[in-house]
Structures are given as C-alpha cells and as structure tokens.
Biopython code that builds the backbone (N, CA, C, O; Angstrom):
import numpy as np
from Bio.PDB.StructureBuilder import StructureBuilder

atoms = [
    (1, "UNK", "N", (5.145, 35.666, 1.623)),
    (1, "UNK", "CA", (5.009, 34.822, 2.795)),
    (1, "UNK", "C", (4.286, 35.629, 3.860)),
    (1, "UNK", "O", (4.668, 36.747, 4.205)),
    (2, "UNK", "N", (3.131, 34.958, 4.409)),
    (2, "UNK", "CA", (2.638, 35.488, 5.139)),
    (2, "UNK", "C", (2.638, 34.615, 6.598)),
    (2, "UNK", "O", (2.145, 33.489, 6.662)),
    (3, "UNK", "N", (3.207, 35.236, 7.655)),
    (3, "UNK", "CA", (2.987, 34.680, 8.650)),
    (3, "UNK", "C", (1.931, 34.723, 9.547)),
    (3, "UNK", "O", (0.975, 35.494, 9.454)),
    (4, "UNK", "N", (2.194, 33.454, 10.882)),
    (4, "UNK", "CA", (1.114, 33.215, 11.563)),
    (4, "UNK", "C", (0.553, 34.879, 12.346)),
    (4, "UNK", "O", (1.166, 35.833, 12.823)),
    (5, "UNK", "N", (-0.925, 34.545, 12.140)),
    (5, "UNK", "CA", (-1.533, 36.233, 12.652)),
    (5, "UNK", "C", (-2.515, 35.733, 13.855)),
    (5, "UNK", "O", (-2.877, 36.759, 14.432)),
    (6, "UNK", "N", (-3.067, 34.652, 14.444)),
    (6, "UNK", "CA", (-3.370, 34.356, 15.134)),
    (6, "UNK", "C", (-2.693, 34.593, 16.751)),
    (6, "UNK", "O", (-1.615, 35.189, 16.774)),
    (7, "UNK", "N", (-3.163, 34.242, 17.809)),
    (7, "UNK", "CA", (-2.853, 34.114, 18.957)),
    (7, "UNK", "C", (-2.785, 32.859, 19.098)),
    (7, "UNK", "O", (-3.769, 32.125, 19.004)),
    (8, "UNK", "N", (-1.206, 32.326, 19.424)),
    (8, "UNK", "CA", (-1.395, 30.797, 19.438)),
    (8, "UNK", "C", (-0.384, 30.566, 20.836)),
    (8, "UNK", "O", (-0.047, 31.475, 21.594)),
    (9, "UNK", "N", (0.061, 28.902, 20.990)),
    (9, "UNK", "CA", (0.971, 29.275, 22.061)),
    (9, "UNK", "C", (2.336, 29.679, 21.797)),
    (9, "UNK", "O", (2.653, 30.016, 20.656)),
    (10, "UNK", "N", (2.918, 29.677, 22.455)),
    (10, "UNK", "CA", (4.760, 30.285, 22.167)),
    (10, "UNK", "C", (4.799, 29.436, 20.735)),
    (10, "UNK", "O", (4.224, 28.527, 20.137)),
    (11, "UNK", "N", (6.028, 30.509, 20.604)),
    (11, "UNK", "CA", (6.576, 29.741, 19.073)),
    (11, "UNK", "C", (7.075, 28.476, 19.783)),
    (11, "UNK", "O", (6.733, 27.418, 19.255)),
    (12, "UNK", "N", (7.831, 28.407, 20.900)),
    (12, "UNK", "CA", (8.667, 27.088, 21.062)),
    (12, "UNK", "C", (7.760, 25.852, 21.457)),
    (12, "UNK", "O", (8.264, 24.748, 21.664)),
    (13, "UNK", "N", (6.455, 26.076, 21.549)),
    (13, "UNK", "CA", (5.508, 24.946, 21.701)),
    (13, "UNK", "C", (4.658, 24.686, 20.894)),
    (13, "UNK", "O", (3.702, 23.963, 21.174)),
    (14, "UNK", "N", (4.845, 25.242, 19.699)),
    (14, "UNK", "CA", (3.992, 25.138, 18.097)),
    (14, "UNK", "C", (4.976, 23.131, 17.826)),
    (14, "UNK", "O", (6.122, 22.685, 17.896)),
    (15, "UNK", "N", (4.058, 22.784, 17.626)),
    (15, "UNK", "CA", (4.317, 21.411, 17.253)),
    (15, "UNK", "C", (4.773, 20.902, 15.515)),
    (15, "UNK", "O", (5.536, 20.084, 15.002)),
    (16, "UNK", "N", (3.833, 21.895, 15.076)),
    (16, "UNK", "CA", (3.621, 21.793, 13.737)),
    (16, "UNK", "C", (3.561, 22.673, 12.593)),
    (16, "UNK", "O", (2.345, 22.782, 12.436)),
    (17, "UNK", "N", (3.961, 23.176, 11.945)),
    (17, "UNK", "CA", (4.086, 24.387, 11.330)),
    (17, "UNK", "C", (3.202, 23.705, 9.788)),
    (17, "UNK", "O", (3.820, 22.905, 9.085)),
    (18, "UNK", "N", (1.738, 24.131, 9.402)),
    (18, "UNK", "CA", (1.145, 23.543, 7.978)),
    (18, "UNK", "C", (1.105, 25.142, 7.110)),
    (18, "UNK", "O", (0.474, 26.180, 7.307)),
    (19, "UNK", "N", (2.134, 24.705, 6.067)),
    (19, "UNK", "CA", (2.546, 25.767, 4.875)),
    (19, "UNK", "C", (1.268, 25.621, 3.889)),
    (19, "UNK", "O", (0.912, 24.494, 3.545)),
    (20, "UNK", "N", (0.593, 26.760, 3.446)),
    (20, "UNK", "CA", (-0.175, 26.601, 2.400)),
    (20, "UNK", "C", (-0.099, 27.456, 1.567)),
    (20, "UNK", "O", (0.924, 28.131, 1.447)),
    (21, "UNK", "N", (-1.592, 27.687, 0.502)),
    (21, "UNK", "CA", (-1.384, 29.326, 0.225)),
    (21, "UNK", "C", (-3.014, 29.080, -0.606)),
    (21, "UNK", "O", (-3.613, 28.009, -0.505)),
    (22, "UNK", "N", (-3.462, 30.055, -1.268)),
    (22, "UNK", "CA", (-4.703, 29.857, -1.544)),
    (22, "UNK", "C", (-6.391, 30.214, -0.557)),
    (22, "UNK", "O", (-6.520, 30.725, 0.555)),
    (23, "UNK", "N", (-7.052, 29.894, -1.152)),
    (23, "UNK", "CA", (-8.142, 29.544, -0.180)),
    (23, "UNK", "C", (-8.265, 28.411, 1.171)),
    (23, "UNK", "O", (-8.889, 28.320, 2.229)),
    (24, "UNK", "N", (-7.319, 27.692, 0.445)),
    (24, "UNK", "CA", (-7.120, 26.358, 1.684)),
    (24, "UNK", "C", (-6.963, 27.075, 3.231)),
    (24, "UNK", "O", (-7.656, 26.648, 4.155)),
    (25, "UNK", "N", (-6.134, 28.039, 3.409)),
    (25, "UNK", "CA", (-5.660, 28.861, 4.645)),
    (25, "UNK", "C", (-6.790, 29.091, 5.356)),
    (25, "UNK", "O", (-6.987, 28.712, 6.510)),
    (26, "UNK", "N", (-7.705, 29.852, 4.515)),
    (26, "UNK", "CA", (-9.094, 29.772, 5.425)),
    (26, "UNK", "C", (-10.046, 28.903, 6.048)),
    (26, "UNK", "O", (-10.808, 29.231, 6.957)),
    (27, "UNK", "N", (-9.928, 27.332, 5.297)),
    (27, "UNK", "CA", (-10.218, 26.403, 5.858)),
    (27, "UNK", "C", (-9.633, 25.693, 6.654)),
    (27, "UNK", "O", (-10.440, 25.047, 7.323)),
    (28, "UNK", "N", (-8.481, 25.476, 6.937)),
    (28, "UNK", "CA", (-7.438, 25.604, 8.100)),
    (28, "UNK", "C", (-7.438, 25.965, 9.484)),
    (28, "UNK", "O", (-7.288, 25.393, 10.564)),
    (29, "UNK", "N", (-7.750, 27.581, 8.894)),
    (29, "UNK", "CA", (-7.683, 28.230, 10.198)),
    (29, "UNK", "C", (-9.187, 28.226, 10.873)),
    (29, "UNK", "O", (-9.363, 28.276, 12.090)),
    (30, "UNK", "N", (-10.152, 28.163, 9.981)),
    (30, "UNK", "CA", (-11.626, 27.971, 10.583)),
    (30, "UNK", "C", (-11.744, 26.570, 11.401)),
    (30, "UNK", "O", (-12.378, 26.373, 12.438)),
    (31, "UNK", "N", (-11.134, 25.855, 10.819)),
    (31, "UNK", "CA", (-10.937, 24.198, 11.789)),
    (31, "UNK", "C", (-10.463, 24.369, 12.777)),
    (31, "UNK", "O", (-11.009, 24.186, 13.865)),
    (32, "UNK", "N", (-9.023, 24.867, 12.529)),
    (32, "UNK", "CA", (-7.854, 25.082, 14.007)),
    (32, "UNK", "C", (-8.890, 26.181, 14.921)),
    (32, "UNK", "O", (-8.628, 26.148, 16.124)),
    (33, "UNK", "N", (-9.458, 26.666, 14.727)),
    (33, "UNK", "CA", (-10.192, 27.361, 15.679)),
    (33, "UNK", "C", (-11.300, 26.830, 16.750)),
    (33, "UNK", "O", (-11.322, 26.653, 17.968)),
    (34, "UNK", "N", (-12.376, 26.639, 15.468)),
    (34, "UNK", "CA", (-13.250, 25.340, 15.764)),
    (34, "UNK", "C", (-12.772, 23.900, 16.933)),
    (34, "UNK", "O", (-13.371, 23.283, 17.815)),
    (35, "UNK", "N", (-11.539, 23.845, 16.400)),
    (35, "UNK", "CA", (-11.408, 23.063, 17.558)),
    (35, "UNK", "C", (-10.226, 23.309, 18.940)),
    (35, "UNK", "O", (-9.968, 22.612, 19.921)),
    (36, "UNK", "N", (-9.825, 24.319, 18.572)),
    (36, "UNK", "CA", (-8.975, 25.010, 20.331)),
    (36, "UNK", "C", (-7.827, 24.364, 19.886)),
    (36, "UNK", "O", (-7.370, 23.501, 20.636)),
    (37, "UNK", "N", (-7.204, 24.607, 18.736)),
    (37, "UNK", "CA", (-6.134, 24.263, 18.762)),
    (37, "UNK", "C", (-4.475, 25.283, 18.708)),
    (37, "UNK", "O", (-4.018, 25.995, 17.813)),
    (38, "UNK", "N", (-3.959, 24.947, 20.026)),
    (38, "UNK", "CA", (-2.942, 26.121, 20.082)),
    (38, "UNK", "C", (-1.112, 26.313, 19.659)),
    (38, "UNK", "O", (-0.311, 27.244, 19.741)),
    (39, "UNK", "N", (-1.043, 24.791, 19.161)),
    (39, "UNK", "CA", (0.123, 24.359, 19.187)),
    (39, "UNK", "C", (0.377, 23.846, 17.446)),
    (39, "UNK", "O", (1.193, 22.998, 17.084)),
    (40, "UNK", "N", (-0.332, 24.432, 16.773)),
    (40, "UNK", "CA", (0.083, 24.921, 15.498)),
    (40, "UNK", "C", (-0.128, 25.611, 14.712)),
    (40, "UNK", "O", (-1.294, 25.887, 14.429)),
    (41, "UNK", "N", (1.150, 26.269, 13.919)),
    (41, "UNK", "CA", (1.101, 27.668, 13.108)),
    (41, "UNK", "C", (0.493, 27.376, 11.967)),
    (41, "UNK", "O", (0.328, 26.183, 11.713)),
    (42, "UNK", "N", (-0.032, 28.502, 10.916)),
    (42, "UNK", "CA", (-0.530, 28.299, 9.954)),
    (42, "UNK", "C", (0.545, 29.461, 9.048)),
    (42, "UNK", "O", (0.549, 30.594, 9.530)),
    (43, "UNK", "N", (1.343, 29.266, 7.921)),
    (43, "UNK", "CA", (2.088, 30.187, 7.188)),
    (43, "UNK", "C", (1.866, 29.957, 5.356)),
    (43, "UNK", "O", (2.215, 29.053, 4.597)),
    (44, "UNK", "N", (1.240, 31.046, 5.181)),
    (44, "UNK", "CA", (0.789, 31.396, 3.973)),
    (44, "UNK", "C", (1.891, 31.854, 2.922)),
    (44, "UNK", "O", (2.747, 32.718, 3.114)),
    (45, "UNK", "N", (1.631, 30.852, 1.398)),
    (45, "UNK", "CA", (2.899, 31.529, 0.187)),
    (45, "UNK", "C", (1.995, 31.453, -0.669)),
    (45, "UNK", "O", (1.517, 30.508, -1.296)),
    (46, "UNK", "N", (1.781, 32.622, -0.640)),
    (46, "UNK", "CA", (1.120, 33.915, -2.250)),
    (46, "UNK", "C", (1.908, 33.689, -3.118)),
    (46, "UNK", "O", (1.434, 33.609, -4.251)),
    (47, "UNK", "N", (3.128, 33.531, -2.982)),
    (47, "UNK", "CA", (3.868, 33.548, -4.178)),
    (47, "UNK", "C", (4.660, 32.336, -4.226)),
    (47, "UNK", "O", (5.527, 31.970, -3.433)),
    (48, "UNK", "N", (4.189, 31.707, -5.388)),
    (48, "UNK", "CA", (5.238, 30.076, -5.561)),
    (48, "UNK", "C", (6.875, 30.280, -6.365)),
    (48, "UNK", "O", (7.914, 29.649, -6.171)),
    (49, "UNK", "N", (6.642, 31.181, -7.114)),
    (49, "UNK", "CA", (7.689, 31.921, -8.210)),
    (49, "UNK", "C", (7.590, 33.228, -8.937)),
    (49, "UNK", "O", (6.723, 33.582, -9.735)),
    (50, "UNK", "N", (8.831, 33.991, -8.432)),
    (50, "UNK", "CA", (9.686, 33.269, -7.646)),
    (50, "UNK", "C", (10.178, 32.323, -6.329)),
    (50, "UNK", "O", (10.651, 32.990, -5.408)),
    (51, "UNK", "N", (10.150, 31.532, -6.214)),
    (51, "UNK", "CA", (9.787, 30.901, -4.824)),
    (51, "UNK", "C", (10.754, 32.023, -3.618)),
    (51, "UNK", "O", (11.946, 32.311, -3.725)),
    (52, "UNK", "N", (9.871, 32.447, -2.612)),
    (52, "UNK", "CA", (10.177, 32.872, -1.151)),
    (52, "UNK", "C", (11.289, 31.972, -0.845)),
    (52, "UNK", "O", (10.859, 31.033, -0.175)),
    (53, "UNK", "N", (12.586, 31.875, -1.070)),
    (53, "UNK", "CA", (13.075, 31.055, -0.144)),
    (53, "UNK", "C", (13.620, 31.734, 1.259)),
    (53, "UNK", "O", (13.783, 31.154, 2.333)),
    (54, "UNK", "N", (13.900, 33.381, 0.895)),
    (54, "UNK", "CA", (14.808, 34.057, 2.275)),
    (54, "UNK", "C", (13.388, 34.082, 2.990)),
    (54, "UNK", "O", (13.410, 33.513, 4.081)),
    (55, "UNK", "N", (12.215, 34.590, 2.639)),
    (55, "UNK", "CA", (10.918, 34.927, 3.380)),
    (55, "UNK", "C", (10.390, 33.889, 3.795)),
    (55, "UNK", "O", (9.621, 33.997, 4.751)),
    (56, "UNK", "N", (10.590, 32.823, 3.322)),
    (56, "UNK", "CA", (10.542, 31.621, 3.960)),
    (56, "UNK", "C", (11.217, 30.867, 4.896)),
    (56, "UNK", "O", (10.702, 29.932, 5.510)),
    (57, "UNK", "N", (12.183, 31.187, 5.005)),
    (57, "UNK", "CA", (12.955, 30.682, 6.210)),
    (57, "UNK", "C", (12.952, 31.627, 7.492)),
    (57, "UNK", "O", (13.063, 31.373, 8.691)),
    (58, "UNK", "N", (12.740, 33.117, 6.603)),
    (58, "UNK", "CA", (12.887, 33.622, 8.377)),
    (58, "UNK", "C", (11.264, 34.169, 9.056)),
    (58, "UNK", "O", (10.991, 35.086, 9.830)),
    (59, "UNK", "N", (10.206, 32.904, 8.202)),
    (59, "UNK", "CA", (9.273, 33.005, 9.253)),
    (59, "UNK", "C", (9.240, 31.816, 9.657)),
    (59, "UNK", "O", (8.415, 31.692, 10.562)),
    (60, "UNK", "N", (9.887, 30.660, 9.334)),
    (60, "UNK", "CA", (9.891, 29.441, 9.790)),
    (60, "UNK", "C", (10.716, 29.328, 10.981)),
    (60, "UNK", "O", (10.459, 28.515, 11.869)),
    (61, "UNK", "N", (11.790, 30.199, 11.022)),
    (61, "UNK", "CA", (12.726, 30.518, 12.236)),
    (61, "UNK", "C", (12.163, 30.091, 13.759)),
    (61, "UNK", "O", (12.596, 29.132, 14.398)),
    (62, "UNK", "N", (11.244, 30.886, 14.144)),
    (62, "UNK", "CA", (10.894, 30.754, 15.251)),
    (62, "UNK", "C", (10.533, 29.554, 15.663)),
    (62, "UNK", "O", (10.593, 29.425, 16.886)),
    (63, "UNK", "N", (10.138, 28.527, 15.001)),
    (63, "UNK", "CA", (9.500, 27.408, 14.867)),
    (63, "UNK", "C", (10.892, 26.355, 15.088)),
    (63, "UNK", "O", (11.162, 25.673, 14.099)),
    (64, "UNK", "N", (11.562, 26.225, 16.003)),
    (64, "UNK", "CA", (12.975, 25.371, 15.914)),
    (64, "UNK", "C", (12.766, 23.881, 16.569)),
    (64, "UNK", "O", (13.692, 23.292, 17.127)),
    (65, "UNK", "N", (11.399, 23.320, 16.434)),
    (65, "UNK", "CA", (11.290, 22.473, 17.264)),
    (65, "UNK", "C", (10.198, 21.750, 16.379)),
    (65, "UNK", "O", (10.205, 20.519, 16.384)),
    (66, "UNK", "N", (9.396, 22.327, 15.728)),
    (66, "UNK", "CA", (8.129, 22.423, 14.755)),
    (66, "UNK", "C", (8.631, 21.171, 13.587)),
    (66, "UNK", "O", (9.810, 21.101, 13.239)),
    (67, "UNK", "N", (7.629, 20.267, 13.080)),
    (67, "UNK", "CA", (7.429, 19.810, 12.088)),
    (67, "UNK", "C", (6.433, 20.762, 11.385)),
    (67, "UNK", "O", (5.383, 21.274, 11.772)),
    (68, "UNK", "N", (7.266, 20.841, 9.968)),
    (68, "UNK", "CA", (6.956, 21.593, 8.809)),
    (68, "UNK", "C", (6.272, 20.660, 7.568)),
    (68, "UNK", "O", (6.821, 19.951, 6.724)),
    (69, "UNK", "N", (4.790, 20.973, 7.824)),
    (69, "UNK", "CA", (3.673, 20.131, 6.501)),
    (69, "UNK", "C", (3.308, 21.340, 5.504)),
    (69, "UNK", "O", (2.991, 22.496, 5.786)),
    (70, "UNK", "N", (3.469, 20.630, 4.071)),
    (70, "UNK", "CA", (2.585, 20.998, 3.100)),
    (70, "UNK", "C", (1.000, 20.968, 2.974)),
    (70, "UNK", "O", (0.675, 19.857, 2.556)),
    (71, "UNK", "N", (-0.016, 21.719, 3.167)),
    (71, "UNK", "CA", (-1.251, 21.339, 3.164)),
    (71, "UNK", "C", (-1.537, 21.837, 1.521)),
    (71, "UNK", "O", (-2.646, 21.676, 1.011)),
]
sb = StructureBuilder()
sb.init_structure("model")
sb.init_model(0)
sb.init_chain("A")
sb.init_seg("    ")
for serial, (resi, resn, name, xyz) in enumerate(atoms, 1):
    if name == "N":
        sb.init_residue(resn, " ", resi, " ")
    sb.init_atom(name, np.array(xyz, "f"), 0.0, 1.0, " ", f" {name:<3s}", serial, name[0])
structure = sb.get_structure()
C-alpha cells in the first residue's frame, strides 16, 4: 500500500479517497493535477494477495470523512 505522496488539502477535507494500483495511478494523478484538484487522495495496492488489509486501513485512517472508490 502506497499512500497519498502529493500535496493535497488536509486529510479532513479529502472528499474522496480513489484506491487503485497499476499504471492507472499515473493517469489519475496526471488528471487530478491537470485539473487543480485538492480534495482527493489517490492510494496505491501493489499487492492484491495477500490482500493489505492492516496496510490498508491504516492509510485509509486519516480519511474519516472520505468516500472510498475503486478505480
């Protein structure tokens, strides 16, 4: 699990948290840039299986307000 590495706004004003993993991440984050967007995280899983579930929750943590998408 790789978490958000960007400069975005507070965790408590991230709206949206989009989980991916792959190449997709880079197209993501080249958009979210492209268009000034500050109010959602981007969190990367390299690894499907064993599935991350502890590494997964405690980067989702900060996010207590966040809707959590699959991209």
């Amino acid at each position: 699990v790789i978490p958000e590495v960007d400069a975005i706004a507070p965790e408590d004003q991230v709206k949206r948290v989009v989980l991916c993993t792959g190449k997709i991440y880079y197209d993501l984050l080249q958009e979210r840039r492209d268009k000034g967007v500050t109010d959602v995280a981007i969190v990367r899983l390299e690894q499907l299986y064993p599935f991350p579930q502890m590494s997964l929750a405690k980067a989702l943590a900060p996010y207590v307000d966040a809707e959590v998408v699959w991209c």
